[in-house]
FIPAMI-402717 format. One record per residue: x, y, z of N, C-alpha, C, O, CB in turn; residue in three letters. Coordinates in steps of 0.2 Angstrom, whole numbers, plus 5000, padded with zeros to 4 digits. Atoms other than C-alpha are relative to their C-alpha. Glycine has a CB too. Layout:
N
XYZXYZXYZXYZXYZALA
...
END
This chain:
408
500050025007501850105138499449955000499049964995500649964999UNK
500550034998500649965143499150034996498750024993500250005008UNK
501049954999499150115146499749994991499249984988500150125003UNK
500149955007499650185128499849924995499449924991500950064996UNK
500350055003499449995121499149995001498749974996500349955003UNK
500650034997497849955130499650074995499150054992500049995012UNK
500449955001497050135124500049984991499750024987500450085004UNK
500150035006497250035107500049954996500249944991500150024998UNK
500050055002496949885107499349984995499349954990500149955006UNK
500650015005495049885099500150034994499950004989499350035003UNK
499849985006495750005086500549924995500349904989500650075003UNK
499450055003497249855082499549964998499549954993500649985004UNK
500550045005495849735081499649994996499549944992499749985001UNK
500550005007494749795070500650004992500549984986499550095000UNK
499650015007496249835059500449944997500749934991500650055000UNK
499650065000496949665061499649984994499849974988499949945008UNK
500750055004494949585054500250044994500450014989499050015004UNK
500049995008495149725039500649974997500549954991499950084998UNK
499350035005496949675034499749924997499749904991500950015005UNK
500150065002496449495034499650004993499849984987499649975005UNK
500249995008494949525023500350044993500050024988499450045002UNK
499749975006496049645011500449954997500349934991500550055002UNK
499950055005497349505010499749954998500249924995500449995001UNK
500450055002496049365006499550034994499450004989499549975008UNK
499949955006495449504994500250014995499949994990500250045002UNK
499849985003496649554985500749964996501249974993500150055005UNK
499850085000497249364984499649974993499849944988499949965007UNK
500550045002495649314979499950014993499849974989499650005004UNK
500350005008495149404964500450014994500250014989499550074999UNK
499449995006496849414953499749924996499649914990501150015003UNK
500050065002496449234952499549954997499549904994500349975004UNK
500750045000494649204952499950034991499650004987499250045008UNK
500049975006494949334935500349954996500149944990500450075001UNK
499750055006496049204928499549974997499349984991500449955002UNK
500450035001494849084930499550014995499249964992499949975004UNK
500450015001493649164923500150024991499650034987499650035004UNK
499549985007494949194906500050054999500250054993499949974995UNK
499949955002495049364907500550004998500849954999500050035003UNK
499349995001496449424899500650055007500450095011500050034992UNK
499949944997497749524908500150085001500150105007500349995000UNK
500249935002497549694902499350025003499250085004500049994992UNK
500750014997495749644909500050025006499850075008499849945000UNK
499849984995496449624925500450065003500450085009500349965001UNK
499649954996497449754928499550084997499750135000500950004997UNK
500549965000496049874921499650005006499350065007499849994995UNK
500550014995494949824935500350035005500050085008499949935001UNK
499749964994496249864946500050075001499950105006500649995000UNK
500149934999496350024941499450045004499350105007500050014993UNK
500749974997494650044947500050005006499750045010499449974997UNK
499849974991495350014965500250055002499950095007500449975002UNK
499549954998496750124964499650094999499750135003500749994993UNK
500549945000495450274958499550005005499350065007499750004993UNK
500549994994494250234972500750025005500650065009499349925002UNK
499450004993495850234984500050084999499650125001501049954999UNK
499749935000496550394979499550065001499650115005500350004992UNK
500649964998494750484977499949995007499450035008499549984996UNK
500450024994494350434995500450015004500250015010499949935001UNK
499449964997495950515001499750095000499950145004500849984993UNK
500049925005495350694993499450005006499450045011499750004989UNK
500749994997493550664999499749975007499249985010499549984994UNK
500550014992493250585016500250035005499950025010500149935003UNK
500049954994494050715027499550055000499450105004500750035001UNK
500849955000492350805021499449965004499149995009499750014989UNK
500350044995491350655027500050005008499550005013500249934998UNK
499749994991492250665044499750055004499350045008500950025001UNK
500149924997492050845049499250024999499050075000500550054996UNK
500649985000490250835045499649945004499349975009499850014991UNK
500250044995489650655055500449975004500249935007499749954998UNK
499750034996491150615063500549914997500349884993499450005006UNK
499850055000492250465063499749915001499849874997500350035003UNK
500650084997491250305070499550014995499649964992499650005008UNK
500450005005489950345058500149994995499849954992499750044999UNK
499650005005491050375044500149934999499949904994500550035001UNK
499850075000491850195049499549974998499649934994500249985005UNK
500650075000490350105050499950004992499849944989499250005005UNK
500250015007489950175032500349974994500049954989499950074999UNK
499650035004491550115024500249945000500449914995500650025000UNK
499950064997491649955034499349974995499349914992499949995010UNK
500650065001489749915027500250014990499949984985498850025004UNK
499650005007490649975008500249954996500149924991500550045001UNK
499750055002491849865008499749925002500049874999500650025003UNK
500450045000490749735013499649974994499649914991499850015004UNK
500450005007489449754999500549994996500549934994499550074998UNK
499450025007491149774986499949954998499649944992500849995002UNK
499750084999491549594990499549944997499649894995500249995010UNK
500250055001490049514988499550034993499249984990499649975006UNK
500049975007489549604973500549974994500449964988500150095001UNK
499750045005490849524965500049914999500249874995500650025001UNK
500350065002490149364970499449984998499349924997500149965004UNK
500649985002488449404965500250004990500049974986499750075005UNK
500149985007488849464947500750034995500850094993499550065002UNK
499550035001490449384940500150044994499950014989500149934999UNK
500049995007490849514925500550064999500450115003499350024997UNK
499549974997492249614924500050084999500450125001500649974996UNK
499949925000491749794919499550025004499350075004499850054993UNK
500549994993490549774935500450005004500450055008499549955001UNK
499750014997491949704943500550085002500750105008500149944998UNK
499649945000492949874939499550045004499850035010500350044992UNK
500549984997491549974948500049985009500150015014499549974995UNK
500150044995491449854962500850035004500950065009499849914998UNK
499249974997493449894965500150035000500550045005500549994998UNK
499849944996493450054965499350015006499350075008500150064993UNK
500349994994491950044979500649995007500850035011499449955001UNK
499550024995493149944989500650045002500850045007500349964998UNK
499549964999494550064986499950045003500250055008500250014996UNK
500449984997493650184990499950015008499950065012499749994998UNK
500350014992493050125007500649985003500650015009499449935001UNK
499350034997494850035013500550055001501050045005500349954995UNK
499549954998495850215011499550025005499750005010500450064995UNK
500449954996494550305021499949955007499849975012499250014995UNK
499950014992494650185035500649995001500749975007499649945002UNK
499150014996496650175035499850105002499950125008501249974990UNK
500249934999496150375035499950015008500250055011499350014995UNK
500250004993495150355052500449955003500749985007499349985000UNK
499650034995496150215059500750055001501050075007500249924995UNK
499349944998497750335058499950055002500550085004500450024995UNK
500149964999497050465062499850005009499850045013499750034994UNK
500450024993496150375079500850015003501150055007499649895002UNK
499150024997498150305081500750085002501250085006500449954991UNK
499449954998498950475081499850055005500250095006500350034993UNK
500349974995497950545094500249995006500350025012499450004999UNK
499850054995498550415104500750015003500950005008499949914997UNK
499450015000500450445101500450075003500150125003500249994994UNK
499749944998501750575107500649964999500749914997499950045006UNK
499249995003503750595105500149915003500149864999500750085003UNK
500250034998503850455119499849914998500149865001499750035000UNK
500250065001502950315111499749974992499349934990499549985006UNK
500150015006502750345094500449944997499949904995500050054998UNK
499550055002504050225088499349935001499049914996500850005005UNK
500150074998503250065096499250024998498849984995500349975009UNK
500750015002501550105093499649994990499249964987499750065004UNK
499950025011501750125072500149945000499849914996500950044995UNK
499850065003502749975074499449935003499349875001500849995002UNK
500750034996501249895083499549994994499349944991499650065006UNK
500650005007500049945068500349984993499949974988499750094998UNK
499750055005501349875056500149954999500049924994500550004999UNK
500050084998501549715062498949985001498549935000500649995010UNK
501050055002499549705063499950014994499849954992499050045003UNK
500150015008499449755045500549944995500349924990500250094997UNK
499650055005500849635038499649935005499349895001501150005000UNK
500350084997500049485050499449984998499349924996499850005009UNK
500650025001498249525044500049994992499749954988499450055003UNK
500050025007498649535027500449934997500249904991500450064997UNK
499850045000499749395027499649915000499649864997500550015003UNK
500550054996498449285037499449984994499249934992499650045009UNK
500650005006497049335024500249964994499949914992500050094996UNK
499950045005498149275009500049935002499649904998500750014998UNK
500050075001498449095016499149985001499149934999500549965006UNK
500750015004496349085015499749974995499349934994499850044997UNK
500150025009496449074998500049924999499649894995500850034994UNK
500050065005496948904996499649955007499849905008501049964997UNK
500450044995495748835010499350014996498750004999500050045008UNK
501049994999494048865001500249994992500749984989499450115003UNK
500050025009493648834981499950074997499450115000499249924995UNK
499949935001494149004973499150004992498850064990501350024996UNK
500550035002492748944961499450034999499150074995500049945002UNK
500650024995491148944972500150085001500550114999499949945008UNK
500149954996490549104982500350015009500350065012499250014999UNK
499950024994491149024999500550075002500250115006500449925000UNK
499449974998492849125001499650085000499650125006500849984994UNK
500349955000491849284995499450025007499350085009499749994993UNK
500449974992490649285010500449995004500550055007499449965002UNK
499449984994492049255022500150054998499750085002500849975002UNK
499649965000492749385016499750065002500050115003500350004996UNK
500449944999491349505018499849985008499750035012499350014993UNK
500250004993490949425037500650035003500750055009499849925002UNK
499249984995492749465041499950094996500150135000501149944995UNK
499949914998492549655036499650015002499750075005500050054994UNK
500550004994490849645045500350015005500350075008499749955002UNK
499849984992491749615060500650055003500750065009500149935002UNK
499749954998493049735059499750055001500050105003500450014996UNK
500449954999491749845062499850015008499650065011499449984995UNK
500050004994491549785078500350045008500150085013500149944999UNK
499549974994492949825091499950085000499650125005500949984998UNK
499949935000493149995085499150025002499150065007500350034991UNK
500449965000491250045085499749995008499250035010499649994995UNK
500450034994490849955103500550055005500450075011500149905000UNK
499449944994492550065110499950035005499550075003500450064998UNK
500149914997492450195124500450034999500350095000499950015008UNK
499749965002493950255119499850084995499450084990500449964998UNK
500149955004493950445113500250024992500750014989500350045004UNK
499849995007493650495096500350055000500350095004499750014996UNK
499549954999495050595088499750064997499250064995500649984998UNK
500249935003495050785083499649994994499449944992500750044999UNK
500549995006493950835067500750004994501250034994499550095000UNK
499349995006495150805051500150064999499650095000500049984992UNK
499649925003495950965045499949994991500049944988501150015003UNK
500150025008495650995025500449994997500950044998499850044997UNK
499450015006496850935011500150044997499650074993500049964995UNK
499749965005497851035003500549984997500849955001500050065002UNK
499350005005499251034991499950044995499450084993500249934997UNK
499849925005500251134978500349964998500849955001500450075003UNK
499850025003500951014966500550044998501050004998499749984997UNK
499549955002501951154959500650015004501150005001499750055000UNK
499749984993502851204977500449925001500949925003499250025006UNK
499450044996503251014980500549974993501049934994499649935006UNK
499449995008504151004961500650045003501250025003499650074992UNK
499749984999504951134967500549995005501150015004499750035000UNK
499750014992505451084985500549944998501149944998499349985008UNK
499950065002505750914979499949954995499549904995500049975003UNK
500350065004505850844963500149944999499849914995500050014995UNK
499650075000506650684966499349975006499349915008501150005004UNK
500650034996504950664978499650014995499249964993499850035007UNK
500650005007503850714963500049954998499549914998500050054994UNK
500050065006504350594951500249925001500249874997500650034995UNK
499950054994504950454966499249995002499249935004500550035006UNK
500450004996503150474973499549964992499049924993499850085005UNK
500550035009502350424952500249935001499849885001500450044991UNK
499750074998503750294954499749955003499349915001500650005003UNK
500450044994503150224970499449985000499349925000500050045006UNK
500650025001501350224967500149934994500049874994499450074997UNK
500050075005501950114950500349955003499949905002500550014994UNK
499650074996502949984959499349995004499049945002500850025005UNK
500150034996501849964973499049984996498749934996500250045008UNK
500650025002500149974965500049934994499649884995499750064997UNK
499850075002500849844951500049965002499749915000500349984998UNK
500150064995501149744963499649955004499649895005500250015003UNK
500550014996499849734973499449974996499149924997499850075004UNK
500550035005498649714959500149954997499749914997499750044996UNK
499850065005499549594947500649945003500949905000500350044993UNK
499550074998500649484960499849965000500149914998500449985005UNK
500250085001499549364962499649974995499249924995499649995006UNK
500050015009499149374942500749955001500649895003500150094992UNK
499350024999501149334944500049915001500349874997500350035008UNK
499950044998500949184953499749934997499949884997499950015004UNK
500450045003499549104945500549974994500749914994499250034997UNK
499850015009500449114927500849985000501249954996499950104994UNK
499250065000502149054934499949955002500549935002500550015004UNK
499950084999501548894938499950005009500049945011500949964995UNK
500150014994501248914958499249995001498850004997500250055004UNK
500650034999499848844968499850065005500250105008500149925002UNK
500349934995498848964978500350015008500350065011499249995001UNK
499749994994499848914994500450024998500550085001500249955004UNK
499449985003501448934984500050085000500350125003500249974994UNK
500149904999500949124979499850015005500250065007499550044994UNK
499849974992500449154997500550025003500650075006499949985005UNK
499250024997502049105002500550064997500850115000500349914998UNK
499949925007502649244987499950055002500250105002499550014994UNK
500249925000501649374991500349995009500949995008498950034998UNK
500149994996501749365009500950005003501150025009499549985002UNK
499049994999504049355008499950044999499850075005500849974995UNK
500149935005503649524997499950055007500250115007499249994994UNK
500249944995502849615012500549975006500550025010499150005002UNK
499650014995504149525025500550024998501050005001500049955001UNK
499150005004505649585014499950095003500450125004500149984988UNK
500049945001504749775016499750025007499450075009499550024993UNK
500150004993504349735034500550015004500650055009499749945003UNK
499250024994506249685040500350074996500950094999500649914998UNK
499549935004506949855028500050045002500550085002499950024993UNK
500449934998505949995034500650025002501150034999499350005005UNK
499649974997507050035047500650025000500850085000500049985004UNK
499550005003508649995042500450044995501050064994499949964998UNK
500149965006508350085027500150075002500650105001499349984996UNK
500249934998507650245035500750015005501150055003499250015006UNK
499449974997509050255047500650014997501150055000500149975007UNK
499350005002510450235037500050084993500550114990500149904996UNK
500049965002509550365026499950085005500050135002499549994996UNK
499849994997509650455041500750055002500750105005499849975001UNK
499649975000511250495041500650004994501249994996500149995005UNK
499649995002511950505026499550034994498950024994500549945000UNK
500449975005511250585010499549964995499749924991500450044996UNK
500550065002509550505006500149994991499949934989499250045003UNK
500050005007509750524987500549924998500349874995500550074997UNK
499550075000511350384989499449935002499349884999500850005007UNK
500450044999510050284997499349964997499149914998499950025004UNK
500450005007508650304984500549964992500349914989500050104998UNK
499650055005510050254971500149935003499949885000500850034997UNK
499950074996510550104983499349954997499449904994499950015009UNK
500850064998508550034983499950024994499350034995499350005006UNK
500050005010508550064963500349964996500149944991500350044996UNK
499650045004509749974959499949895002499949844999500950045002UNK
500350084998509349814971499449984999499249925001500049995007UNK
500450035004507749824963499849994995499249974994499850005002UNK
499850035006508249804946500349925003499949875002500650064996UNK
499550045000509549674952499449935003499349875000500750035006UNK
500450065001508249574961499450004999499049985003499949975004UNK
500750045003506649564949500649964994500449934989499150054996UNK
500050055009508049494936500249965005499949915003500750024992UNK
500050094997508549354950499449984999499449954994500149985007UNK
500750025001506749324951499949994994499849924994499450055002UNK
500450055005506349294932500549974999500449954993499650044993UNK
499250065003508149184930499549955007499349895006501350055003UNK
500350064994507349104948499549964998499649904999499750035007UNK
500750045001505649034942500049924995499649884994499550054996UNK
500150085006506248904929500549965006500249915007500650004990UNK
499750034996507448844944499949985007500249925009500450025000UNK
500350014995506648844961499750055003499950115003500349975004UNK
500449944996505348914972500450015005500350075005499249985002UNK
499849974994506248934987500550084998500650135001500349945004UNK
499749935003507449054975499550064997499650124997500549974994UNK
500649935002505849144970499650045008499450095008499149964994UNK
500049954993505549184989500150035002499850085005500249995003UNK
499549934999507049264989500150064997500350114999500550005000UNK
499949955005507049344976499350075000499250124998500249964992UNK
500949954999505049414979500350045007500150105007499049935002UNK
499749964996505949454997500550045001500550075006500249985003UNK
499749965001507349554991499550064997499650124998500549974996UNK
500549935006506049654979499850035005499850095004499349974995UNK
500649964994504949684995500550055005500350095008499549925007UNK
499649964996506349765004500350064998500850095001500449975002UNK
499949975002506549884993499350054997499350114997500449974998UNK
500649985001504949924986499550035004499150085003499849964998UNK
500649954996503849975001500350055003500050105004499649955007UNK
499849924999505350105008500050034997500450075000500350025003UNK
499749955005505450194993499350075000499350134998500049954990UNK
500549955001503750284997500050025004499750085003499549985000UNK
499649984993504450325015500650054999500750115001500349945004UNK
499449955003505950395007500050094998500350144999500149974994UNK
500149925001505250524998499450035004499350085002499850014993UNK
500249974995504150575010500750045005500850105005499549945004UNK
499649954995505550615021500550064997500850115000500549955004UNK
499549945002506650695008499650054998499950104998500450004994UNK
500349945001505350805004499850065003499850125002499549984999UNK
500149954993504950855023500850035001500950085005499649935010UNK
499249985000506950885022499850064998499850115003500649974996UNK
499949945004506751025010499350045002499350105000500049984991UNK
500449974999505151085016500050055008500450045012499649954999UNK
499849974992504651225031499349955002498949914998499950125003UNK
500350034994503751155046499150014995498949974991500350055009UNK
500850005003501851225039499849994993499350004989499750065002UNK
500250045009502251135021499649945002499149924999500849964994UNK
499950085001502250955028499249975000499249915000500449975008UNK
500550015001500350945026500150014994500149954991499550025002UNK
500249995006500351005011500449964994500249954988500050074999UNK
499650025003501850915005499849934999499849894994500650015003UNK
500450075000501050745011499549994997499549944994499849975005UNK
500750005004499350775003500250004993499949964989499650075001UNK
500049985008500150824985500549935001500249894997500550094996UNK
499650075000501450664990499549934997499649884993500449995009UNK
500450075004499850534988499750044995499850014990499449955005UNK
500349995009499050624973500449974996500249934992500050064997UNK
499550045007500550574964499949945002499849904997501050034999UNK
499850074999500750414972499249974998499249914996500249985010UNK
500750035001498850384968500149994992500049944990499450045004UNK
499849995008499150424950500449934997500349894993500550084998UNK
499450085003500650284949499749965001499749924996500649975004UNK
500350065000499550174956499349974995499049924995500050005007UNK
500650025005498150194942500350014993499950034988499250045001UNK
499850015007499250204928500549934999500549904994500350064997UNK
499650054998500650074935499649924997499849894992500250025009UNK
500350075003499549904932499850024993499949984989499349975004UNK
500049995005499049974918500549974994500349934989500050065000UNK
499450015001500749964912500249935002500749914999500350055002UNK
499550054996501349824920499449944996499649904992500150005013UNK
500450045002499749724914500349994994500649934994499450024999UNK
499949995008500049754895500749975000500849934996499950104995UNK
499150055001502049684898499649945001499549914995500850025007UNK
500250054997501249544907499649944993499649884991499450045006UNK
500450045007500049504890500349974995500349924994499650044996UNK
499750015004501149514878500849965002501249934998500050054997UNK
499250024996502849464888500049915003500449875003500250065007UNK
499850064994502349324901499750025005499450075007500849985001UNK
500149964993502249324919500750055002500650095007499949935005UNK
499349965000504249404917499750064998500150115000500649964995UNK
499949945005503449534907499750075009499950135009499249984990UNK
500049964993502849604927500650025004500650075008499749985004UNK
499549994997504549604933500550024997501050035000500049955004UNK
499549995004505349654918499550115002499750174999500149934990UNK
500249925003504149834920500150015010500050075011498950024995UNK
499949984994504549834940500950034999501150084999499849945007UNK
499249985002506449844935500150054996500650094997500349964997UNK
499949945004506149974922500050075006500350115007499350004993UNK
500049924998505350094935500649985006500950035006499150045004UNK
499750004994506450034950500950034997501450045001499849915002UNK
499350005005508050074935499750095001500150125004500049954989UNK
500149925001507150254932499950055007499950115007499350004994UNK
500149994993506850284951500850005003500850035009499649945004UNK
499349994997508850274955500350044995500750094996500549935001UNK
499749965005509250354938500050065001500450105002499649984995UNK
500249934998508350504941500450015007500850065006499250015000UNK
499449984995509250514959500550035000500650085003500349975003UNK
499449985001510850514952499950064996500150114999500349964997UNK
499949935002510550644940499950075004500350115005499650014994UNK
500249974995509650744952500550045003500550105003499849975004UNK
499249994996511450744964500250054995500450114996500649915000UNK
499449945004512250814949499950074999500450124998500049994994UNK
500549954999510850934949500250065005500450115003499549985002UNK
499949994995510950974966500649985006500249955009499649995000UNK
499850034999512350924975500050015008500249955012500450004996UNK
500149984993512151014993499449965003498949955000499950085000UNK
500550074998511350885003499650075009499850125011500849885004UNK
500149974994510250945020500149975007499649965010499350035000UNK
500150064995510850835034500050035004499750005009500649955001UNK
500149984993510850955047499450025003499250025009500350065002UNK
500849974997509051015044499549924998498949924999499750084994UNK
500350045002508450845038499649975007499849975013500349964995UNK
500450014995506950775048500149915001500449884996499150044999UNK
500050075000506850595056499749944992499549954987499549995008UNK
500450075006506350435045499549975003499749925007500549944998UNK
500650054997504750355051499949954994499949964987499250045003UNK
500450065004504250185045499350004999498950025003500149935003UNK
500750015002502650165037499849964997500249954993499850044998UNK
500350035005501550055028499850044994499750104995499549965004UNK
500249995008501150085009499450045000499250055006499949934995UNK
500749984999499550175005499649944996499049954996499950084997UNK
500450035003499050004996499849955007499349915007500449974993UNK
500050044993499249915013499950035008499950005013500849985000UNK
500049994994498950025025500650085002501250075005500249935003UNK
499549964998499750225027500150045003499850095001500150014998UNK
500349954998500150335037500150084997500150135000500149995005UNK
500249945004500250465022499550045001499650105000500049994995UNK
500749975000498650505024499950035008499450065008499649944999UNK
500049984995498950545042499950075002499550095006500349985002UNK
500449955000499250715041499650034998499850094996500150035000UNK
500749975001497650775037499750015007499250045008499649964995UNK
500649994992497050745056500650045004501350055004499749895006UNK
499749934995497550885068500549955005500649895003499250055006UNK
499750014994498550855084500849964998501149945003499549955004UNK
END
């Protein structure tokens, strides 16, 4: 176990340095947008322009791969997301900035792309478990580490903006300096949107869900925080319960869907996350440490919903779908996530800072809703043929959806 560590530790570092720079990122500009009086509708337009470079960069970089290889590739997305970053400190204007985000987006799936794809080369039945959970715990540490950043530098100035581009510099390092072996050639995307309607609609319209929830989130929590009156430590402290709530669930979650019909399990984390974004907007007039919990209830429910269906989907599916079922799984999830802020913005404008947690509850209401009807639908469950539950990070954070696409 040890070996299988050691054969990826330059991998884990570099992904450590990029999460940092993501969450110091992805911290930095909700708030620097305030300041600069955007409105919200603004903001979350911008975002969009991540979520479409994300999703496109899913589609198109296993063409990049198979033509210069991996390390080359990297270095190309690593110096991407570098330029992004300071492009937005260079030239403060927001339909530049939408541009600039979707570079970034762009460049940050294409290296969770290569990073997972290095990582799964590395794994077998064996030691897969601990080594996922290896690359989970570096993605919540660097992203978490990144957020508290923020309130160290004047969000103001260009200061925090060049960290942040020296810190995706250097993630460039470990990995390109490696002797470790690169992994196989990506294999090509495919999917059949049609086919996984068919196989599983409760993952079709769960995976729309899922991109909504997590991409709102991601783009407009730390809008959230500003407009509820926290201080940039305080919303760190926010966002980063949120991804500790969806760090400690994973498993729990997956194994208990495991063995009992995942649909109940789907209604379960629908309903707890209705239940807590309304603690959360009742929590904010009364104390932050109750908005903690209530942002940690939310996170424990929101990052395994994208795991979920993934697994009910590979349930219903044969063995030579599960590419194709994962490939058409983030399209949709990518879609949620560039219409989701959208949506969640426009509540946000007219509503409040409530008016985001009043549009996570709606989809998190219509995400258990549909389950149940579904059941009624369907009522024959597949527990004998259903496949394991793996934990994974989000595709906003780090995923390995994107994994099948690399061979082995």
């Amino acid at each position: 176990m040890l070996r299988s560590l050691f054969s990826i530790a330059s991998l884990m570092a570099s992904t450590l340095l990029m999460m940092v720079g993501f969450g110091l990122m992805n911290y930095m500009l909700p708030i620097r947008s305030l300041n600069e009086g955007w409105s919200t509708i603004v903001i979350s337009l911008i975002a969009t322009g991540y979520t479409f470079g994300f999703t496109l960069s899913c589609i198109v970089t296993p063409f990049f791969v198979r033509r210069v290889g991996h390390v080359r590739v990297f270095a190309a997305l690593i110096t991407l997301l570098t330029v992004g970053i300071l492009l937005c400190a260079l030239m403060v204007e927001w339909r530049a900035w939408f541009f600039f985000r979707m570079v970034s987006g762009f460049a940050i799936a294409g290296a969770y792309l290569i990073i997972e794809s290095w990582l799964n080369e590395r794994v077998n039945n064996d030691n897969r478990g601990t080594l996922f959970s290896v690359y989970m715990i570096t993605c919540l540490v660097g992203s978490i580490g990144g957020q508290y950043l923020v309130p160290l530098g004047d969000i103001d100035k260009p200061d925090l903006f060049i960290l942040c581009g020296v810190i995706f510099s250097l993630a460039l390092l470990p990995t390109a300096l490696s002797t470790a072996e690169t992994p196989a050639p990506i294999a090509k995307a495919t999917f059949n949107l049609t086919r996984l309607l068919k196989r599983s609609p409760i993952a079709f319209w769960g995976s729309l869900l899922s991109g909504a929830l997590s991409g709102t989130w991601a783009s407009l929590g730390g809008v959230y925080t500003q407009k509820a009156g926290l201080s940039t430590a305080e919303g760190a402290t926010l966002l980063a319960a949120a991804l500790a709530g969806g760090a400690v669930s994973q498993m729990p979650i997956g194994r208990l869907s495991d063995r009992i019909d995942r649909r109940y399990v789907m209604i379960g984390c629908g309903i707890t996350g209705v239940l807590a974004c309304a603690a959360m907007s009742l929590a904010g007039g009364f104390s932050t440490y109750l908005l903690y919990a209530g942002a940690f209830l939310v996170g424990t429910v929101l990052y395994p919903v994208y795991a979920l269906n993934v697994a009910h989907a590979n349930d219903r599916a044969e063995p030579e779908e599960y590419v194709m079922i994962s490939s058409g799984i983030m399209i949709l999830y990518g879609l949620g996530t560039v219409s989701g802020p959208l949506m969640g913005g426009t509540a946000m404008e007219y509503v409040g800072p409530n008016g985001l947690l009043w549009f996570l509850a709606t989809a998190f209401a219509l995400y258990a809703g549909y389950a149940f009807w579904r059941m009624q639908r369907r009522v024959t469950d597949t527990r004998d043929a259903a496949t394991d539950f793996h934990a994974m990070p989000i595709p906003m954070q780090g995923t390995e959806g994107v994994s099948p696409l690399s061979e082995g």
